[in-house]
Legacy VTK file of the C-alpha trace (Angstrom):
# vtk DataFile Version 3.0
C-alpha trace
ASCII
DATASET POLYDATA
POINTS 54 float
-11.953 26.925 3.269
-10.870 28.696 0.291
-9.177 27.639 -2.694
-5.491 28.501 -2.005
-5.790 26.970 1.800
-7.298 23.293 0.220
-4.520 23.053 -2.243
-2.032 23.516 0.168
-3.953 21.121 2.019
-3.893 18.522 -0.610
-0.150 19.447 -1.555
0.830 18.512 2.309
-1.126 14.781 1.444
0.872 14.635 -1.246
4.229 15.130 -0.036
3.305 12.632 3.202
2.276 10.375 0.471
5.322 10.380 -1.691
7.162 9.909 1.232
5.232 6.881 2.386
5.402 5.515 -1.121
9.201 5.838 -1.398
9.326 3.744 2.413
7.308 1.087 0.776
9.675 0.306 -1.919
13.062 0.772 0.312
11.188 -2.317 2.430
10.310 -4.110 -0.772
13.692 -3.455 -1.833
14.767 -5.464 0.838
12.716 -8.075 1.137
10.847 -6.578 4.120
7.696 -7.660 3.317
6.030 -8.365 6.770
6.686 -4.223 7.082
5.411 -3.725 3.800
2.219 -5.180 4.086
2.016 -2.917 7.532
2.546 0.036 5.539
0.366 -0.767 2.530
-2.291 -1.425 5.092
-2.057 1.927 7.056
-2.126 3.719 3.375
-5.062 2.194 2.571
-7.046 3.093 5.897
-5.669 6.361 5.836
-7.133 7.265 2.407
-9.982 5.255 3.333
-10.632 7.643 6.439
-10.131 10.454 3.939
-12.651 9.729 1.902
-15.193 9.099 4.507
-13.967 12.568 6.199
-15.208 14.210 2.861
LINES 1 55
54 0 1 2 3 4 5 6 7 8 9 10 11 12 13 14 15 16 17 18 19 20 21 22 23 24 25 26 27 28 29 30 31 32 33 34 35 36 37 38 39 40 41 42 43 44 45 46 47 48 49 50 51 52 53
């Protein structure tokens, strides 16, 4: 891969990222912390797979 592709790459995680992060604290917001913990836990295996991908 070059350069330009694996930023754009990495700029897509980001933006799914951001995303998930702004959905976590909406649900903490409200007090949804059953979902919370859900989605904390499918951030962390996701990056986990990530790294291991790498």
């Amino acid at each position: 891969m070059d350069e330009e592709n694996n930023m754009s790459v990495f700029k897509s995680y980001l933006r799914r990222l951001l995303q998930d992060l702004k959905d976590l604290k909406i649900a903490l917001k409200n007090k949804e912390y059953e979902e919370a913990d859900k989605m904390l836990d499918k951030l962390i295996d996701d990056t986990q797979k990530g790294i291991e991908d790498n």
